[in-house]
C-alpha positions, -999 to +999 in steps of 0.1 A: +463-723+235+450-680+231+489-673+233+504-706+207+525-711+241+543-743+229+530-741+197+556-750+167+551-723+141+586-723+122+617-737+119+650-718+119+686-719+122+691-687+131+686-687+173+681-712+197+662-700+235+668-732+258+652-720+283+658-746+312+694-743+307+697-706+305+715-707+272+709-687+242+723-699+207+728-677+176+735-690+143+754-720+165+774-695+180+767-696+221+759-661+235+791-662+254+816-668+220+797-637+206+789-611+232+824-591+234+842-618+209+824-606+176+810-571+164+777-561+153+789-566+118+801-599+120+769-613+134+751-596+114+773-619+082+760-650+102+724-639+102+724-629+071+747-647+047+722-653+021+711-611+019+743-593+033+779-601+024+795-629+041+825-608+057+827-586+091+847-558+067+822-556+040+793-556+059+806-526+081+815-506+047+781-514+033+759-504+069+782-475+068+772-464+034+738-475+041+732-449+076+745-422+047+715-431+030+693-430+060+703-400+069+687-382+038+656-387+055+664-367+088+667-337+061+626-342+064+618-338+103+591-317+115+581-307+146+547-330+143+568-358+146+596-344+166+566-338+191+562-376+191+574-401+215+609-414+199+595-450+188+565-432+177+590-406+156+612-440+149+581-458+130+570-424+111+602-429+101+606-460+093+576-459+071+595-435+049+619-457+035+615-476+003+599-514+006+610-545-010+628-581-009+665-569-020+703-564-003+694-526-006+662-526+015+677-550+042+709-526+046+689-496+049+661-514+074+691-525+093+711-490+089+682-469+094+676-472+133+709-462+142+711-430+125+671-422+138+669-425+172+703-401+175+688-377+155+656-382+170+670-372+206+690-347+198+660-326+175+643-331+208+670-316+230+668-290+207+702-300+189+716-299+151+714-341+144+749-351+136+755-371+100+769-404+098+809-412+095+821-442+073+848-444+088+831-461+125+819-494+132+782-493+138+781-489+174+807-461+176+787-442+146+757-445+165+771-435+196+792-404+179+758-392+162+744-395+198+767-369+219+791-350+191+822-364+205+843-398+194+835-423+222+856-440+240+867-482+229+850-492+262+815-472+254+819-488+218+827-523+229+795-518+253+768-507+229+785-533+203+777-559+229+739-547+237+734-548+199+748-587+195+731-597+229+697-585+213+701-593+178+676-623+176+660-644+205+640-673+187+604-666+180+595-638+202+563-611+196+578-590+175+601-612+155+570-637+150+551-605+141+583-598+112+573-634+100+540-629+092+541-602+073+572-612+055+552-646+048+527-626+027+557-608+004+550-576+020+591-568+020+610-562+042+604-528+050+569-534+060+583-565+082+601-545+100+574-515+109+549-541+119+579-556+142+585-524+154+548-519+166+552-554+184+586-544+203+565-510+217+541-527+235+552-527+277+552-565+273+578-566+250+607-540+240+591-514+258+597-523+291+637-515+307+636-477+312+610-484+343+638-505+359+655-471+361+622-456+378+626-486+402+664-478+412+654-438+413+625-446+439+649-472+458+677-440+458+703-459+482+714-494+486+699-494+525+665-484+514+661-518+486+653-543+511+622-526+526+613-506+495+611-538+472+594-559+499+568-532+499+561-534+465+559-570+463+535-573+492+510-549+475+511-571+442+535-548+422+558-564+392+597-558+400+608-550+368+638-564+351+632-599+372+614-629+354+613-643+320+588-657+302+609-685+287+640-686+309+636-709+341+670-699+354+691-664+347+685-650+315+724-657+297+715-620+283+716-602+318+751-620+321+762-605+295+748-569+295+766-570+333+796-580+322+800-550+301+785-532+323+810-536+348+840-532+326+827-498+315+824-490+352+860-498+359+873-476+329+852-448+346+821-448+322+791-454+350+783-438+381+799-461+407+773-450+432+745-458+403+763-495+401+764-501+438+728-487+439+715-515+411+740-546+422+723-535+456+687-536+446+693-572+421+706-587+453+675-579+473+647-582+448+660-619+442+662-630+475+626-613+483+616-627+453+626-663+468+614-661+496+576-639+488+574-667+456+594-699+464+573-719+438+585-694+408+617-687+393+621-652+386+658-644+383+674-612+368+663-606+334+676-584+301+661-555+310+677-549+344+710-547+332+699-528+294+686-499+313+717-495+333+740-500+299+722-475+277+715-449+305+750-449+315+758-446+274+738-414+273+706-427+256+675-410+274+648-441+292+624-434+265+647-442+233+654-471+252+629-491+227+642-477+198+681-487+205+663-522+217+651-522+177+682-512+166+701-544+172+668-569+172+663-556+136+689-574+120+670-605+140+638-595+123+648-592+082+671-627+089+633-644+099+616-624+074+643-636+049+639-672+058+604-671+065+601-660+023+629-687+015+594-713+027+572-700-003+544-702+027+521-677+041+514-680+077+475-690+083+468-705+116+434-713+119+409-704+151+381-722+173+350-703+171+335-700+206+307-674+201+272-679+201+255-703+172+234-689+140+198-690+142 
């Protein structure tokens, strides 16, 4: 009961986790009919249709305008928060930005993620941020602020995918987190920073870039075998493998690897670095089977994100702060809804500590 596990605390139409079938529905839209068949945009018109316009084309003309606006605030970096980690940079900058319950807010919360972590990465490389274009879709604006050059239609469709395939995922920590404080008529803005200090936490969004600390300690396909049954037998966690809702593949990883592998064939990922991780997914499941028959720990999200965004340039520790950057149209469509109730979110507590005198 201490983590509400099977506790009903909203109703939504916006995602579905089933997570003994291994199927993930969005707006009533299967994972599958999204991932690669719809952009950012045009989910982001089904998440939103109450707060954003209800077309693919308007929405990317109004997020475009709306990174402009963002971008104002990369005018104000200092090296104090440059110095910071990039979600710790990300939320001092995030705190920046205006507050409230209106189109305006939402498209600047959703906007603003996008244009900061770029900028963040390349102040810290020691590089000139790049502004926003209006003319790009979402993901290739982010990606072009990223490196300086115009990617290329399989690195867009990739990060377009990673952004739909994490843009909500039912009532998870930080998206219940979003709720809470959007149930008190905080606004949005404020929703989204306390999300945002949810999805750092290692439990939550923080966790892929040590699956590419697990692949660089593995270093060749011969070594995974003995290297992963090594860590299992002194206890350790294999990351990217187990989900806390899924009891079969997470439909996520699916989708992430199917990207993953068509960037690979138009010459976008080291084909040595994909060898290396199909290599070590093959053996950490089948040690994983056979060290803990009574658990189902299959490939998760993570596995398959840190190969996507390291192979799309992003350095392992931005990899929170792209994470935010599609779940945060997820969090203002629950904060949204949750202030559509007219309810504030009060569970109640059993007091276990010692009687009064």
């Amino acid at each position: 009961m201490s983590s509400l596990e099977n506790v009903i605390a909203a109703e939504t139409r916006l995602s579905e986790v089933d997570g003994l079938n291994g199927r993930l529905v969005i707006c009533g839209h299967s994972l599958d009919a999204l991932a690669g068949q719809k952009s950012f945009e045009a989910v982001l018109a089904l998440l939103l249709p109450d707060v954003l316009s209800t077309s693919e084309e308007a929405v990317r003309a109004e997020l475009a305008q709306a990174r402009l606006r963002a971008f104002r605030e990369v005018a104000r970096l200092d090296t104090d928060l440059v110095s910071l980690s990039v979600t710790e940079a990300l939320r001092a900058l995030m705190a920046r930005l205006p507050d409230g319950e209106d189109k305006s807010v939402a498209l600047l919360q959703i906007a603003a993620p996008a244009v900061f972590v770029p900028a963040l990465i390349r102040e810290r490389a020691g590089q000139k941020p790049i502004p926003p274009h209006t003319g790009r879709s979402h993901a290739a604006d982010m990606l072009a602020m990223l490196t300086g050059n115009q990617p290329v239609e399989e690195q867009i469709r990739a990060l377009d995918i990673y952004l739909v395939t994490v843009s909500d995922h039912g009532l998870n920590a930080s998206t219940f987190t979003a709720r809470v404080v959007a149930s008190t008529r905080a606004g949005y803005a404020s929703a989204v920073l306390a999300a945002l200090g949810a999805l750092k936490g290692p439990l939550h969004g923080g966790a892929p870039g040590p699956v590419l600390d697990m692949l660089d300690a593995v270093a060749t396909p011969d070594n995974a075998t003995a290297w992963l049954a090594g860590e299992i037998s002194r206890g350790e966690r294999l990351m990217g493998f187990g989900h806390r809702i899924y009891r079969v593949r997470d439909p996520r990883a699916d989708a992430l690897k199917t990207a993953l592998n068509r960037l690979g064939a138009a010459g976008g990922m080291d084909i040595d670095r994909l060898a290396l991780a199909e290599a070590v997914e093959r053996a950490a499941l089948a040690a994983l089977r056979a060290a803990k028959p009574d658990r189902v720990l299959e490939t998760n999200v993570e596995f398959f994100t840190a190969l996507l965004l390291e192979a799309l340039g992003f350095p392992r520790d931005a990899f929170t702060g792209v994470f935010a950057a599609g779940r945060v149209g997820g969090w203002i469509a629950h904060a949204h809804e949750q202030i559509e109730t007219g309810r504030l979110i009060r569970p109640q507590s059993v007091y276990v500590g010692p009687k009064a005198a």
